[in-house]
Structure formats: C-alpha cells, structure tokens
N, C-alpha and C positions, 0 to 999 in steps of 0.2 A: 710866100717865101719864108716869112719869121714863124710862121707853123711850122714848117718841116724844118728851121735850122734849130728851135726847139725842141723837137720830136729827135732829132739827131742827136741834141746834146742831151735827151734825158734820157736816149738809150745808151750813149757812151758812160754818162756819169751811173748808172745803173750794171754797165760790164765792170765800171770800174769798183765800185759798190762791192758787184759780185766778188771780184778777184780779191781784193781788201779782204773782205770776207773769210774768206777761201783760205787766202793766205796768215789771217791772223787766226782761225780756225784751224787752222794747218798746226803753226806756231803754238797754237794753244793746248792740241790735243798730244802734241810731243813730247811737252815741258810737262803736262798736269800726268799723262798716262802712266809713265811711269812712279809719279806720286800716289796714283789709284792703288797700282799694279803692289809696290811695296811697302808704303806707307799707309795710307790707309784703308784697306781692307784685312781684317782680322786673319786671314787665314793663315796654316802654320808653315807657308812657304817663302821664300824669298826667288824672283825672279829679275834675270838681268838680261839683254843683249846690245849684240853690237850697233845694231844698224835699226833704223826706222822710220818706215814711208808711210805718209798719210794723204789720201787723196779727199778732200771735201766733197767734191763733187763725183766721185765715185761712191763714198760713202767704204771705202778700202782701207785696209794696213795690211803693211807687211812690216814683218819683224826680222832678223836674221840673225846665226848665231846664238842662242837662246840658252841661259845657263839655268836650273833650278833646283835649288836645295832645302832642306828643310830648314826652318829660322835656328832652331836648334842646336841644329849644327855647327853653327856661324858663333853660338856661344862655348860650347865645350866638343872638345874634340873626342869623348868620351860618349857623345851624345848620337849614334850614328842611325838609329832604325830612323824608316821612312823613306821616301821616293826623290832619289837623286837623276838628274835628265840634263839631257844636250841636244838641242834640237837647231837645223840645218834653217829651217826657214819655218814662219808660222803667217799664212795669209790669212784674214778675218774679211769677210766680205758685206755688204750693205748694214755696216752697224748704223744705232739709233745714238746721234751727237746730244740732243737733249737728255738722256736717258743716261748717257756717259756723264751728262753736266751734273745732271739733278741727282743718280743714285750711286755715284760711284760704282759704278759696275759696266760693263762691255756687254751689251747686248745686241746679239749680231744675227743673219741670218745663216751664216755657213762657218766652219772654218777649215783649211787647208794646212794638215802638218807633217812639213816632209822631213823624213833622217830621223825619228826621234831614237833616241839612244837612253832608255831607262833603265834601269834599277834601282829594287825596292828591297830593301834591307830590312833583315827581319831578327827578332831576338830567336824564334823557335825555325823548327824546319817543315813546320806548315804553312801551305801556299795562304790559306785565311784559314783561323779560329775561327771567325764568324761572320755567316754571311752580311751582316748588320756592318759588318765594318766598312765591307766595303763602302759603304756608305758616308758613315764618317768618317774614313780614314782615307778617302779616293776620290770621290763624287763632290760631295756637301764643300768639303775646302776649294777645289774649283770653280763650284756656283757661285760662292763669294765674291768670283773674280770675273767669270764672262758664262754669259749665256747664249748657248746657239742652237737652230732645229735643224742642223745637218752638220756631221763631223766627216773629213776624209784624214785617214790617216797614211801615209803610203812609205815603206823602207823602213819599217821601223823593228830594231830590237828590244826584246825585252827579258831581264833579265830579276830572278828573286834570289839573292844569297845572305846566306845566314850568319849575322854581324860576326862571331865570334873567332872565326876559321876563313872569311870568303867562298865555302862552299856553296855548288849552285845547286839552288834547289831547282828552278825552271827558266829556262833558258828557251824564247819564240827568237824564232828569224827570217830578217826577212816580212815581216808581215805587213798588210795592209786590212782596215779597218773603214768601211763605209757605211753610217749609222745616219737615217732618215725621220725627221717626225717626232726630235726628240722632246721629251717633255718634263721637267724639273720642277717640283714642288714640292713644299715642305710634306704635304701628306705623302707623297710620291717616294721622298727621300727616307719616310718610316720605313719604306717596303723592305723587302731582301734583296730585290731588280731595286737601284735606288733612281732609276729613273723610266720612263716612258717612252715607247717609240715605235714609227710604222714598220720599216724597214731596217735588214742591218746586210751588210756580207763580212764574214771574216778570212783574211787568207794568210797560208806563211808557207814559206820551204822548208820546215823543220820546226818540230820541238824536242826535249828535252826536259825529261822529271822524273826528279829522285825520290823514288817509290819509297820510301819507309828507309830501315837501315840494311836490306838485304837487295833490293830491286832497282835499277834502271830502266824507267819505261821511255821509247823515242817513237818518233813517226815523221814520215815525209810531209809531202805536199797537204795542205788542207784548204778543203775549200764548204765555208756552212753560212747557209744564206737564211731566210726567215721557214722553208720550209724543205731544205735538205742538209746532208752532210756527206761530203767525201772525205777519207782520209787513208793514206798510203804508205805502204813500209813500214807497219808497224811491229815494234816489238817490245816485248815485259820479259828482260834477262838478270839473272842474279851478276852480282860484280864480286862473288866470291862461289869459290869450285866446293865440290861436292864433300872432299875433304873436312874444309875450312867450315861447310855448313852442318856438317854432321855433328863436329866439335863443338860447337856454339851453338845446341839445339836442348833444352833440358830434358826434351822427351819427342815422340815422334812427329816428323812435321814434313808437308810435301813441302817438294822443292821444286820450280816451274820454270822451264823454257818454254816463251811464245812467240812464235813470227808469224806475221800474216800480209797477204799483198795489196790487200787493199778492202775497207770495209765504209758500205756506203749505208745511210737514213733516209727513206724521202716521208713526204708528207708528214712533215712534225710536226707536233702543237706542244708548248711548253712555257712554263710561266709558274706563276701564283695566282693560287684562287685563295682568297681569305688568311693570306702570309702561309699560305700552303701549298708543297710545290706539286705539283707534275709534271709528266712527260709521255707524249703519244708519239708512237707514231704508225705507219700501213706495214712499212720493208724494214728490216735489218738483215743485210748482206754482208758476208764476212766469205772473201775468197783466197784459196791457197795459204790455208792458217796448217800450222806448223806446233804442236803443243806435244812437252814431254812434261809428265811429272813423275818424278822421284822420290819415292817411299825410302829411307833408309831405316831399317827392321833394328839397327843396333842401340839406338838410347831407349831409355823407359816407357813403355807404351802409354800414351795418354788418353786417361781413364773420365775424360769429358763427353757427353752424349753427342753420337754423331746426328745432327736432327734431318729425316730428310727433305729433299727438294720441295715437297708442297709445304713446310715448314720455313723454309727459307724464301721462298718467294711472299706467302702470305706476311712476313714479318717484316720487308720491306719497308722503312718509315714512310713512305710516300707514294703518291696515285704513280701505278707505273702501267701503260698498257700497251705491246705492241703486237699487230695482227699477225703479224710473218715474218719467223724469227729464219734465214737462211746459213747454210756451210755449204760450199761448193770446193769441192779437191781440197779437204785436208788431210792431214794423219795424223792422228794422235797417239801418244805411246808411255804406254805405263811401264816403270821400273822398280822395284822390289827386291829389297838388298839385306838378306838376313847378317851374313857376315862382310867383312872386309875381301876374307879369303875368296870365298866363292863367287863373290862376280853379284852384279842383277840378273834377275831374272824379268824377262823382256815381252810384253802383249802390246803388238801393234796392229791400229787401225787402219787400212791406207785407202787412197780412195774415196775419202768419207766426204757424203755430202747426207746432210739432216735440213729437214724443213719441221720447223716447231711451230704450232698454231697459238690462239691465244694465250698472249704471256701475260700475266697479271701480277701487279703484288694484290695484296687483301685488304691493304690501307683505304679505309673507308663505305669499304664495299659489303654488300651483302649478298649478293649474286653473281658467278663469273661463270663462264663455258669451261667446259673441259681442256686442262693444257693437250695437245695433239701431237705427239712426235714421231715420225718417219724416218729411220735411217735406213740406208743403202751403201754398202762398203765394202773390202778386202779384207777379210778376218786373216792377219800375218802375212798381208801381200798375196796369197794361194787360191782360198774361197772367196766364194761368197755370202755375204752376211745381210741381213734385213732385221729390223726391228721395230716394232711398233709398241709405243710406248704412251698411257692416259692414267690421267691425275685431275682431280678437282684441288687448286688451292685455298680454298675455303674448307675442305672436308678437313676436321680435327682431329681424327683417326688415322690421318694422313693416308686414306686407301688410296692403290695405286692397279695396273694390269700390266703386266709386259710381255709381250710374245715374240718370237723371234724365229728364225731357220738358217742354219750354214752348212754349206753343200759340196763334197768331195774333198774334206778336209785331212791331208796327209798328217799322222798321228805325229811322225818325226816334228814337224814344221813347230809343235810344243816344246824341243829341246832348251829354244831359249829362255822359256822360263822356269820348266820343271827342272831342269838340269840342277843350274844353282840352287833350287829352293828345294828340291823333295828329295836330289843327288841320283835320279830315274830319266834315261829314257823312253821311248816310245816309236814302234814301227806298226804301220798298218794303215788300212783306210776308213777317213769314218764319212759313209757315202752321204748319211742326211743325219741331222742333229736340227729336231725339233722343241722347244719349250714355252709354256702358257702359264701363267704365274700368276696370279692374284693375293693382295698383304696391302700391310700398314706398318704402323711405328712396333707390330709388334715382332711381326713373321712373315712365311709368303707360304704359300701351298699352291698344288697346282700341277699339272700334267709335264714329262720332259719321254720323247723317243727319240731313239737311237737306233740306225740298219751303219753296221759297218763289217770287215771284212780282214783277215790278217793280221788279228790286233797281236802284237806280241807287247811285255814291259821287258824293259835292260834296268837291272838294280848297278849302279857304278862302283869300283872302288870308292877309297877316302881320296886316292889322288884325284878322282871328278873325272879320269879322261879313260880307264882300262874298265869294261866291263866283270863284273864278280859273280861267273857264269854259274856259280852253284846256288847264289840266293835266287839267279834271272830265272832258271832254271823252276825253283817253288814255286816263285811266284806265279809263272806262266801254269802253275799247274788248276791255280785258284781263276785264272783269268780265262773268261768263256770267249775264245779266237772270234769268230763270227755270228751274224745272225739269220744267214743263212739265206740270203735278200729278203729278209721281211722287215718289217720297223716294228721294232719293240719297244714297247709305254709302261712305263711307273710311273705313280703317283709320288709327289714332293711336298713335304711338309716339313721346314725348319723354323725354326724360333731365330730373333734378330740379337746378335750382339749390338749392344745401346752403343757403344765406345766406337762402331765401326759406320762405315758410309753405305751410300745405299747399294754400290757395285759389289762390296762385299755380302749385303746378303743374298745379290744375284748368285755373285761366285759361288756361293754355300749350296746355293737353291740346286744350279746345276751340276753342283760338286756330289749334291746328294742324288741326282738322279744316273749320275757315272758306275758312282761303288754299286746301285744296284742292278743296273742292267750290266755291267762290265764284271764284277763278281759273284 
C-alpha cells in the first residue's frame, strides 16, 4: 500500500513539477521575449504588440496586433526609408526554449502570419538597386530575430512608396506566401536569393508598378509555385496621351499600349549558379495580348543604331532559355504619324498567333539551335498572312531568312496607312504576294512575287479626302494594271538603314520588290 501511495505522490508532485514549470516558463518567455525581440538583438527594427500567448507544452506563441518600425524612425522623424508593418496575428509554432535561453534568438519550426499590412519606403523609385540588398536590408535583420523552415503568409498587403512624395511604386494585394525548406546562413545570406528553400507558392489578386516615368504596369490574379506561373489581366499602359508624349520626347520614341488575358510558365528552373542568374523554362503562353505601338514621325529622328533581334537576345546579361515561346489571338498594330494634321497611318495584325522555338540569350554560351518563328494571321483583318522567320543568336553578322505569303489582299484595305503618310490611295486586287529574304546587320536580298489584278493609284488633294484626278490619272499611266494571272518575281537587294529596326528593312525589302514589278 505505501508503494502505490508513494508512486501516487511522486506522480502528482511530478504534474506539479510540470505545471510550475510550464507556468514559470510561460512567465519567463513573456517578460524575456520581448527583451529579446527589442532590446537585445541588434537589428534595425523595433517591434511591439498587443497581446501574447505562450504554450510550454505546445512548444506555441502567438502574438497579436503587431507594430514594426524601423529604430530610426523612432529617433528622427526626418529619418523615414525602410519597412514599416502592422500585422493582425503572428503564430510561431514548436520553437526551441533552450535556444530562446541560450542564443537570444526564436528559433522555430513554422511561422503563421496573418493581415500583414507593409510598406517599404524608399529614397529612389526603384523597387531594389541591388539584388544584395535584399539581403541586408530584408532577410539578414530578421535572422537576427527568429529562425524558421516554413513561413505561411496569408492576406497580406504590400506596399513600396517613395519617401519624398508617398508615391506608389508597387502596390501586391491580397497576397499569400507559402515558403518550405527554408534555409539561412551566413554563406547563404552572401547570395542574391539571401536564403534557401524546397518549396514556395506565391499568390495575390492584384499588383501594381510604376514602370519608369511614362508606364503603369498591372495584373490580375497570380499564382507561381516552384515550377509554374500563371498570371492574368495583364497590362503596360502610358498614364499620359499621345500629345503629352510627343512634347516630352527629344527625339523619336515608340510609345506602347499592352493588354493581355492571361500568360502562363510551366516547368521553370531558376536561381543562381555561381552568383549568377538564370532562367528556363519548356512553355511561355501569352493569350489575347492586345499591343499598339506609336511611332510619332514629328520630333528629331534618333540617330542611334537600331541593333537587330539576334543582337539583342545574344546581349542579354544572363542564361536565359525557353523552349516554346507561345501568342494565341492577338493583334498587334503599328501607328506612324508624320504630321499632327494627317492623322497615323495604320498596319494591323489581327488574329495573330506565333510559336517561336529556342529562345536564348548568348550569355555564356557557345552553341545554341536556331531561334524558329512561325506566324499565322490577318494581315488588316482581310488576308491572310504566314511567316516564317530563322536566326542564330550567336552568329555575329547577325544573319537572318524570312519568308512570308498574303493572299487576296484588297489594295484599298492599305488606305489606313498610305493615306496619311504617302497622301495616295489604292484600288485593285493583289491575288498572291510572295517574299524570301536573306541579310544581316548590313542588308537583305532576296526574291519577292506578285499576281495581282485592277491595280489602280488615287494621288489626293492637300485636303487628304478629294481625289486630284489629273495627277491619278499619270500616274495610272506608269502603273502596269495587272499580271495577267501569272506571278511575277524580281529579285530584292537593299542596303540597311543602322538608325532603323529590323521591320523597316523588311518594309524597304518589300517596298523594293513593289516599284519594280508595279512600275
């Protein structure tokens, strides 16, 4: 009997042991945490909240209410860059009490943080100068304070504006943050990624970024896990009119509207290899994209080398490679505005879907496949158009091939852009329009036929709208009507304007194979 009333009393004095425990550990981690949290850890934050539960035997906290400023701030109110926050609750789950005792630090396995409410204040109106910052300016100051291998973040805003004005430069909402595996170390903290990890998913209903001093870029829904990306609604629009940009242009400059419905990634690979980045992936999908650019012809031409596309991808700072570049239903539309008076002149693609094959930049590389482009489209809504388009971007000569075909293309359907820009219509049919083009940085030569049928030119008045039926009249005299259903081939050989892009010296190419079978 005095066993078991033994045995009894050394498990009660043992519950009680525990509870003592428990509760003076409780007691403990309350009063010291926040001494951890503001006092003694060096980092350049001050945090406070309202409330705080501590379970010993959970090995739990929760926080709630949560204020954080920069120390800084707290000293001069002149002092404002850095990351200000309000956050709804913060749960830390199975931390290590020893580790709390011994290192002044929270080191946990999870944490849970719901509502957080950020802004990061910045002296310029870049989201990061430098990758490295984030590091010390974001990462490194929080390791000071709690370590964990799983973050969830969920309802959170986040918001970057620029001290001097409150202007926002990027604006997430809505977002949640699910990061697995993660791993923090000083060599780790060197990197550009300042930390390590298996798994992540990111989501929001929205962002918001202010593209430079001309561009608003936004988009919907986003959802990007470890090896895709969706992202929805997206658009890159000016927040001043055409006017406004022409004014404030010192010399000629596109000007870009873009909407698109939704453009997905999968099978990414992306990181640093040796503090150097890359990015793979299989698909880039970009559907119901929507893009005008605007030429306006009226300030000083800019007299800077236009370099082309195998020049521009090979110069890429970084490994960039994806297998299958997608457009499904867009239209693209070029505008061209010599004067104010006469209006743009108008070439739209409608229709358009392109499949581009190995995209590369040349960043490190010594051998890539030929880039592969296929389009298929509505040349002005009427024809149809096809192109096929190859380029190595490795080759330093920048050699390229382009071939093409558009098919029962009504002469008229050109008014919207010959009109304004040449002051000429056009009546008649052009049944087939074939061209084969071969060049580089310097020219292109190459084959271009034409079978068409009724071709007449209208020379316009100066008012742009009464035909001047004695010039139309000459001119129809030099212009050969038909080809009689056959297709007629001249050879194309133009030299490249440096100052221009590479559309123009298609234009040239085909402009040159017109005057000679047309006159």
């Amino acid at each position: 009997m005095d066993r078991y009333r033994n045995l009894l009393l050394f498990i009660l004095s043992f519950i009680v042991f525990v509870v003592v425990l428990s509760l003076g550990a409780n007691y403990w981690i309350a009063k010291q945490l926040p001494v951890i949290i503001n006092e003694e850890n060096d980092s350049p934050y001050q945090i406070t909240f309202k409330n705080l539960e501590v379970s010993f035997l959970n090995r739990s906290l929760v926080a709630t209410d949560i204020v954080l400023v920069p120390k800084k701030s707290m000293e001069s109110e002149a002092t404002r860059s850095g990351i200000y926050a309000k956050v709804k609750s913060v749960q830390i789950r199975r931390f290590k009490i020893i580790d709390l005792i011994f290192t002044d630090k929270l080191i946990a396995h999870s944490i849970q943080i719901t509502r957080p409410e950020v802004i990061l204040y910045k002296h310029d109106q870049k989201i990061m100068n430098d990758p490295k910052s984030i590091s010390s300016k974001v990462v490194a100051p929080f390791s000071k304070i709690i370590l964990v291998s799983e973050v969830d973040v969920t309802q959170a805003d986040f918001k970057i504006l620029y001290v001097t004005n409150n202007e926002q430069i990027l604006h997430i909402n809505n977002a949640s943050v699910s990061i697995n595996g993660i791993v923090i170390t000083d060599d780790v903290l060197e990197q550009k990624i300042p930390f390590g990890f298996d798994e992540y998913q990111i989501r929001f209903d929205s962002i918001y970024y202010r593209a430079g001093d001309i561009y608003d870029a936004r988009a919907g829904k986003l959802n990007f896990s470890n090896d895709s990306l969706s992202l929805s609604n997206i658009s890159y629009l000016p927040r001043v009119g055409r006017n406004t940009f022409v004014q404030n242009i010192p010399m000629e400059k596109d000007l870009f509207t873009v909407k698109a419905g939704k453009l997905h990634i999968d099978s990414i690979d992306w990181g640093y290899r040796d503090d150097k980045f890359y990015f793979h992936s299989k698909t880039v999908l970009l559907e119901a994209a929507a893009a005008n650019i605007y030429r306006p012809k009226m300030p000083p031409d800019d007299p800077s080398k236009k370099h082309l596309y195998s020049k521009q991808l090979r110069d890429i700072p970084f490994d960039l490679h994806i297998d299958k570049f997608v457009m499904r239903n867009a239209t693209v539309q070029y505008e061209e505005e010599k004067s104010d008076e006469a209006g743009p002149g108008l070439l739209s693609f409608n229709r358009f879907n392109m499949s581009a094959y190995n995209i590369d930049s040349g960043f490190g590389k010594k051998k890539v496949p030929d880039v592969e482009i296929d389009i298929a489209c509505q040349f002005m809504n009427v024809s149809k158009m096809n192109v096929r388009w190859t380029f190595n971007v490795l080759n330093k000569s920048d050699a390229f091939n382009i071939r093409g075909s558009i098919f029962k293309f009504p002469a008229e359907e050109l008014t919207p852009f010959i009109k304004p820009y040449m002051n000429i219509t056009a009546d008649g049919m052009l049944d087939k329009i074939y061209f084969n083009f071969s060049g580089n940085d310097n020219g292109a030569a190459g084959d271009f036929a034409l079978e068409y049928e009724d071709l007449k030119v209208n020379i316009l008045q100066k008012d742009r709208e009464k035909k001047n039926k004695f010039l139309s009249a000459i001119a129809n005299i030099f212009v050969k009507k038909d080809t009689k259903e056959r297709l007629k081939e001249t050879p194309v050989d133009v030299k490249r304007n440096q100052d221009r892009s590479f559309f123009n010296l298609l234009w040239i190419s085909v402009q040159d194979g017109l005057k000679k079978l047309l006159l």
